[in-house]
C-alpha positions, 0 to 999 in steps of 0.5 A: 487236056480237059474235054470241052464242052460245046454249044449244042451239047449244052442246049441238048442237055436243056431241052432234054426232058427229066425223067423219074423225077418228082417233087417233094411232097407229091406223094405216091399213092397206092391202091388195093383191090377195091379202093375208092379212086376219087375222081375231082372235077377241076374246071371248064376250058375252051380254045375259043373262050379265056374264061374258065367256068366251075364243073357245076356251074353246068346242070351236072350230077351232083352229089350232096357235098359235092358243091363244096370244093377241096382246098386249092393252093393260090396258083389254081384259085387264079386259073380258075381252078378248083377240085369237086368231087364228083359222083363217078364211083369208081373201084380200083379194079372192078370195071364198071358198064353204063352206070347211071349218075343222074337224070337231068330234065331240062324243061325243070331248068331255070333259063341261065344254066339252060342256056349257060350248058347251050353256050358252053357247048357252042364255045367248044368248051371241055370238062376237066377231071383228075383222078389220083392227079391224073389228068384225064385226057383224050386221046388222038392221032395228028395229021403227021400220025403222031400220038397225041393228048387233049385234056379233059373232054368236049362237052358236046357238039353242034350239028346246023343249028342243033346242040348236042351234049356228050352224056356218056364217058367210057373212063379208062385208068391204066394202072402199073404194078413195080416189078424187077424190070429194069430201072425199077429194081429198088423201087419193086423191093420195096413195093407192096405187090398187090398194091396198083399204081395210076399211071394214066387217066382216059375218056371218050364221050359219047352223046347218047340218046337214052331211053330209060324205063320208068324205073330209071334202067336202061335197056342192055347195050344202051351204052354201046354206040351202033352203027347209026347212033341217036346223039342227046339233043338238048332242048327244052323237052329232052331229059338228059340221062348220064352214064358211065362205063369204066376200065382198066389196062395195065401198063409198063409205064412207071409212076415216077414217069406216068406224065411223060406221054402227055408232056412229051412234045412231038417231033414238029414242037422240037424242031420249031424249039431248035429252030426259035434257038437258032434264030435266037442265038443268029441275033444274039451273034450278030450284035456280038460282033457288033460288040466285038467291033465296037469294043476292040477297034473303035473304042481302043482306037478312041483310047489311043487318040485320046490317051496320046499327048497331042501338041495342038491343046485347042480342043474346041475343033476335036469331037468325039465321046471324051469331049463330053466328060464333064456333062456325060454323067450329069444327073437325068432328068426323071431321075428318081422315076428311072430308078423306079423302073430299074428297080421294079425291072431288077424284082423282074428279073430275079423273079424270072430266073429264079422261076426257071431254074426251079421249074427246070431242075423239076420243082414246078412240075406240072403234077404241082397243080397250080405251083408255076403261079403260086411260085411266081408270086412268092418269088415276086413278093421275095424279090420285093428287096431287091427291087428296093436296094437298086431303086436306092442304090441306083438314085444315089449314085446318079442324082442328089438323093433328095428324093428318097422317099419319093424313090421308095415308096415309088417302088413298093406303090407304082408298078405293083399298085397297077398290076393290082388294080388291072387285077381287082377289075379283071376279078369284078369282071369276070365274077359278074360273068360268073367265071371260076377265074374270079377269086374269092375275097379272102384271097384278095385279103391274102394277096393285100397282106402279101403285098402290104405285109411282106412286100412293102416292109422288104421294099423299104429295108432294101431301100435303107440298106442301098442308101447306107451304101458307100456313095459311088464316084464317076470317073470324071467330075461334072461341069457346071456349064452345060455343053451344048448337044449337036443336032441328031444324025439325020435329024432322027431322034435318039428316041425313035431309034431307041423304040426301033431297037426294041425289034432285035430283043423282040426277035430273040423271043418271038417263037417262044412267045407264040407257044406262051400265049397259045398256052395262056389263050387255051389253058393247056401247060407250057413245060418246055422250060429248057428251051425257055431258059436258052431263050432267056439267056439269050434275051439277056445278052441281047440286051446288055449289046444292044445298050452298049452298041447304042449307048456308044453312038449316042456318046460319039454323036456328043449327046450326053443326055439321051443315054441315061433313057435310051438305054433302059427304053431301049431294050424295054421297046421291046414290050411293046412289040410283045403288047402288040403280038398278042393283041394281033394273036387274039384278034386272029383266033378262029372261032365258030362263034364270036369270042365273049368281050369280057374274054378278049378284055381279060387276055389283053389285059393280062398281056399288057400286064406281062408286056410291062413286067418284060419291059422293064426287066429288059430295060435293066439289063440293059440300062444296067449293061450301058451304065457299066459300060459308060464308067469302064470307057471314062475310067480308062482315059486320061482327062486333062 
């Protein structure tokens, strides 16, 4: 007998972190004694502001060329990310203390980036370096005792009404050398062993009140903080010295799995994790009986009575799903707008699981700076084909076709044209507030051409390549004489039902959503993509019941119409409570100091524009699920 596999032995594989694993094209670099460690300044982030802002938006050091960044993919110019160089001069393996960068004197300062440095401070904003694609980060203890990491550093701190910056980093850079220990046999083979590997990247500022002499040195033990130390104020009259120190500590922790301890999720994430995929697989369960009730009692019940040779041949008393064959598939109204939908929701949908089987089989690491975005829009753009053989597909088979252009350049123009425009605000917006999330006009060109070059012309070939398609047959032909549809039970309209159904999908991601846009709200890495996965498969199936269950009242209340909305606006409801969500989640956001409106504008824009793609991938699937369902029930009885 062949070894079954269970359940839970399957989620554990899923949320099973992948260790050793790198991309192509990551390459491993090694450092001699000596070597230059670069160290690049990425962005400002704060837990209280969306916006990002560049390094050097901020009176730092700068060094001439410094101003200029490296180049970034398309995923780190949309967050906002860039790579500057910055003036810490660092040696590998010579340790450097209280090195001076440069001193600042405020009163010299023009009044926005004096009181750009006061707000950023005020907003809890923190620097974000890498060195060797290291992200540096801070390191602290949670309240459970669990070792835990913050990316980047604060840029200072407010006491009353004082302002306080961090002028002195102590960077340590833990570095690894191969060795035959267990499970690096191959890799020390083959090693150049004077050669040092950075496996970790640390800070801890401090602000320090320096007072250098004339010539610009410090007094010996300026960079140690004492017992009673003097924070640097910042105000008008203050110069602002900032300094260095530099260590490294060796480590047993192998490149091939140096991002481990930061993406390691502690034990309180993976219980809430189980306890999302519990609730999931609960809802998921529940309408599978539902399912399993509908499916195999009353629906073979139905195929019997139908199916059986009944003496009485008036059937004007008789109710019931078969009564309404000849208007069941009768063409919807917005016939050529519903396929644009499901259409729009198939591109989503493939662009989705795509998404996450390559982020969960290692190819969007979080080493791939800005790679989860880039993939995603390359996998929209690609996904483009798909979207135009459902929308033409679908329109043929449920309507006249009289409207193919209409249905084509729909799907290439409509969802995509709005998620563009939000897009061209958000960037006006956030370049006047001078964030390094607005991306540059060449990108805006590239992003055009993506969508215009590529997208558009995939559109289009999908579509042709759907209406050549042989034309599809329902089971049943189609009176001309439209049978007239009883009043809803309870008077309630399908409709209403429809947008209360979208609940039970919305429960399925709940949990997973909040880790999402806590992630989107701070800036920091969801990686938890196994856990993702589960949730989506269970989404899915959520879904496809979901319609079918609805889809089979609807029809055995003889309302031949309203099936064809409610089951796609049905399961895509489901948005709308995800919009909702993360209007109550910014709103709820604790802060010190009020939250810029640019800010919240630009979440709550980005959630609407995530709220709808999840909208309508859930409506395919389930307007995909009631539409197959619909002909198998129809197909299997005998029509007099």
């Amino acid at each position: 007998m062949p070894p079954r596999i269970s359940l839970p032995f399957v989620l554990a594989l899923l949320l099973a972190p992948a260790h050793a694993f790198y991309l192509p094209g990551i390459a491993m670099q090694e450092y001699a004694d000596g070597d230059v460690v670069e160290v690049l300044a990425n962005k400002l982030t704060s837990p209280s502001n969306t916006l990002p802002y560049g390094y050097y938006s901020l009176p730092f050091c700068a060094t001439p060329g410094s101003l200029k960044s490296r180049p970034v993919n398309l995923g780190q110019l949309l967050s906002g990310e860039r790579a500057f160089p910055t003036p810490y001069t660092i040696n590998m393996m010579h340790p450097v203390s209280c090195r001076v960068v440069c001193t600042v004197a405020l009163a010299t300062l023009q009044e926005r980036p004096y009181k750009g440095l006061l707000n950023r401070i005020k907003e809890n904003y923190s620097a974000r370096l890498n060195a060797d694609n290291m992200p540096l980060v801070t390191r602290y203890t949670t309240s459970a005792g669990h070792r835990a990491f913050k990316f980047g550093y604060k840029l200072g701190f407010t006491v009353a009404n004082d302002v306080f910056i961090n002028n002195h980093v102590r960077l340590t850079i833990r570095y690894h050398q191969p060795s035959l220990s267990a499970g690096e046999a191959i890799d020390a083979l083959t090693a150049n062993k004077d050669a040092f590997r950075i496996v970790g990247f640390e800070v801890e500022p401090f602000s320090l009140n320096h007072a250098p002499d004339p010539a610009g040195v410090l007094p010996e033990g300026a960079c140690k903080p004492s017992d009673r130390p003097q924070f640097q104020r910042v105000a008008r009259d203050q110069n602002i010295t900032f300094t260095y120190d530099v260590n490294f500590q060796s480590s047993d922790l192998a490149w091939a799995t140096r991002w481990d301890p930061i993406l390691d999720a502690n034990a309180d994430i993976k219980k809430i994790q189980w306890v999302s995929i519990v609730n999931s697989l609960m809802v998921s369960l529940f309408l599978t009986a539902l399912v399993a009730t509908v499916m195999l009692r009353t629906v073979l019940r139905d195929f019997g009575r139908y199916n059986a040779v009944v003496e009485d041949e008036d059937e004007d008393d008789h109710t019931g799903w078969k009564y309404i064959h000849a208007d069941v598939f009768r063409p919807p109204k917005l016939a050529p707008f519903l396929s644009i939908c499901v259409g729009s929701g198939a591109q989503v949908l493939v662009m989705a699981l795509a998404t996450q089987l390559f982020a969960l089989i290692g190819f969007l690491s979080p080493a791939n700076r800005g790679g989860l975005l880039t993939a995603l829009i390359t996998l929209w753009v690609l996904a483009s084909f798909v979207s135009g053989y459902v929308s033409s597909r679908l329109y043929i088979r449920i309507d006249t076709g009289v409207s193919r252009r209409l249905v084509t350049f729909g799907t290439a123009l409509l969802f995509p044209g709005i998620t563009f425009s939000i897009f061209f605000a958000l960037n006006l917006s956030m370049w006047w507030v001078g964030s390094s999330g607005s991306v540059p006009f060449t990108t805006l060109l590239l992003i055009l051409f993506a969508w215009f070059g590529i997208s558009v012309p995939l559109v289009f070939i999908g579509s042709q390549s759907g209406y050549r398609t042989k034309r599809y047959d329902f089971p049943t032909r189609t009176n001309q004489i439209q049978r007239q549809i009883p009043d809803p039970p309870f008077g309630v309209s399908p409709y209403i039902y429809a947008v209360l159904a979208g609940v039970l999908p919305f429960g399925t991601v709940f949990m997973e959503l909040v880790f999402i846009l806590n992630s989107m709200w701070t800036g920091s890495v969801y990686y938890l993509y196994g856990a993702l996965l589960s949730v989506f498969l269970i989404l899915v199936l959520t879904c496809a019941e979901m319609s079918i269950v609805s889809t089979y009242l609807s029809l055995s209340a003889e309302d031949w119409k309203s099936h064809w909305h409610t089951s796609f606006w049905g399961p895509a409801s489901a948005g709308l409570y995800v919009f909702l969500y993360s209007l109550y989640f910014a709103l709820a956001q604790r802060s010190d100091v009020p939250i810029p409106f640019v800010s919240i504008v630009v979440f709550v824009c980005w959630s609407l524009v995530v709220s709808g793609a999840f909208s309508l991938m859930c409506g395919t699937v389930g307007f995909v699920s009631s539409f197959w369902f619909t002909g198998k029930i129809y197909s299997s009885i005998r029509i007099d």
